[in-house]
C-alpha positions as CSV (number, residue, x, y, z in Angstrom):
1,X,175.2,-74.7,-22.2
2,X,177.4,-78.0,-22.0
3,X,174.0,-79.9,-20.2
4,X,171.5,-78.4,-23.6
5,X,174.2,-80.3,-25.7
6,X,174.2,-83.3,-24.0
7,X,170.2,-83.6,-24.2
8,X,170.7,-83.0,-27.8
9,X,173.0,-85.7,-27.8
10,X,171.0,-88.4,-26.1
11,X,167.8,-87.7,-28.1
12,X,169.6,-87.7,-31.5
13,X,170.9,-91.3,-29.7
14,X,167.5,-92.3,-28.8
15,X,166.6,-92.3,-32.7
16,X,169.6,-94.1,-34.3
17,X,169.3,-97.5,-34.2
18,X,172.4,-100.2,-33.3
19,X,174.3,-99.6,-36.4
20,X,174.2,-96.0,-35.9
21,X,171.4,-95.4,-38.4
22,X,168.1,-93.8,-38.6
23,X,167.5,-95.0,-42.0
24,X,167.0,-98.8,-41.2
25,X,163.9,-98.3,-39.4
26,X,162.8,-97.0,-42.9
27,X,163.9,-99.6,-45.0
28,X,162.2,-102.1,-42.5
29,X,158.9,-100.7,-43.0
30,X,159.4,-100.3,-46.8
31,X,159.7,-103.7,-47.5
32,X,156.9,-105.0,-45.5
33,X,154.6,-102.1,-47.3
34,X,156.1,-103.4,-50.6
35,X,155.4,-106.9,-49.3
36,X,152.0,-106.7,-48.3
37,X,151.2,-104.4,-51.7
38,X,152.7,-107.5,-53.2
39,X,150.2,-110.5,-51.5
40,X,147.0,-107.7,-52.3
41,X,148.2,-108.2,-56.1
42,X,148.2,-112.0,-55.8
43,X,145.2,-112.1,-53.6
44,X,143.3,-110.0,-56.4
45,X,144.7,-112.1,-59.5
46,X,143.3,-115.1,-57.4
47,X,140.1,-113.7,-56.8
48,X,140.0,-112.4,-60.1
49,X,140.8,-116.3,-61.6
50,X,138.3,-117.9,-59.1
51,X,135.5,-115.2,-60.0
52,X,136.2,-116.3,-64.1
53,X,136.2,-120.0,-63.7
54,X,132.4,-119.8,-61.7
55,X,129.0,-120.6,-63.4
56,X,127.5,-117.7,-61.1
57,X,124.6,-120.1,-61.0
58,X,122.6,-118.9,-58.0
59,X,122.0,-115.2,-57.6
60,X,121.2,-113.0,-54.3
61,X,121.0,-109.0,-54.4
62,X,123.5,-107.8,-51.4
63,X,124.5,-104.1,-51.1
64,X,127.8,-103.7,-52.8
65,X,130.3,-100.6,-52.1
66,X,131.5,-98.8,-55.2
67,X,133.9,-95.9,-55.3
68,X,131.9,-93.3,-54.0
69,X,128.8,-95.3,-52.8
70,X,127.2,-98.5,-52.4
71,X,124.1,-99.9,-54.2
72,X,122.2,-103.1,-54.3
73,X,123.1,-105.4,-57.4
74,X,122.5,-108.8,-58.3
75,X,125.4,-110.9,-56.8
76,X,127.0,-114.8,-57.2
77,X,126.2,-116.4,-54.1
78,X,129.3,-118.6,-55.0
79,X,132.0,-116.0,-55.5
80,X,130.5,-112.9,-54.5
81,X,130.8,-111.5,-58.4
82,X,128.6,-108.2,-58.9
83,X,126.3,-109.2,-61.6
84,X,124.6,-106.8,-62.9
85,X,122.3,-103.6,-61.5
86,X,118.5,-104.2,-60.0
87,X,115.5,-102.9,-62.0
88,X,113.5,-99.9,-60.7
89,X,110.9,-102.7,-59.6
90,X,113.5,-105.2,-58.3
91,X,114.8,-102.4,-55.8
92,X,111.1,-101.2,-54.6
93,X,110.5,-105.0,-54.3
94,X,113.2,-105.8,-52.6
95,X,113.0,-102.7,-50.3
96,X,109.9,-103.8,-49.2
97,X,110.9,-107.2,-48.2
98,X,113.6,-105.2,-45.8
């Protein structure tokens, strides 16, 4: 019995950290999630300005992912901006360029 405690005492050892606690490790990778969520909201706001400021004057169809799907849409060439939707004749037009 003494030699089952003692394994249970090394591996309950093998997870605390120098200070003695588990928790650190935690903490650690909390504020490097809340950092990187942080940069994504800056990134986004920065897209979101650049996207604003653009004349979106030259237009190219691309396939664009929404939330459950993707479709083709009209797209600036300069920002990468979703436009607008094709026509039922600009997507069998298109599809036959492909």
């Amino acid at each position: 019995m003494k030699n089952a405690k003692r394994s249970k005492n090394s591996s309950i050892n093998s997870n605390l950290n120098v200070s003695g606690s588990i928790f650190i490790d935690m903490d650690a990778n909390r504020r490097r999630v809340d950092k990187l969520l942080s940069d994504k909201w800056k990134i986004e706001r920065e897209l979101e300005q650049i996207q604003a400021e653009c004349k979106h004057s030259k237009q190219v169809i691309k396939q664009v992912a929404d939330t459950t799907s993707s479709s083709f849409r009209h797209v600036c060439e300069s920002c990468g901006h979703p436009l607008g939707y094709l026509s039922p004749e600009e997507a069998v037009t298109f599809l036959k360029k492909s």
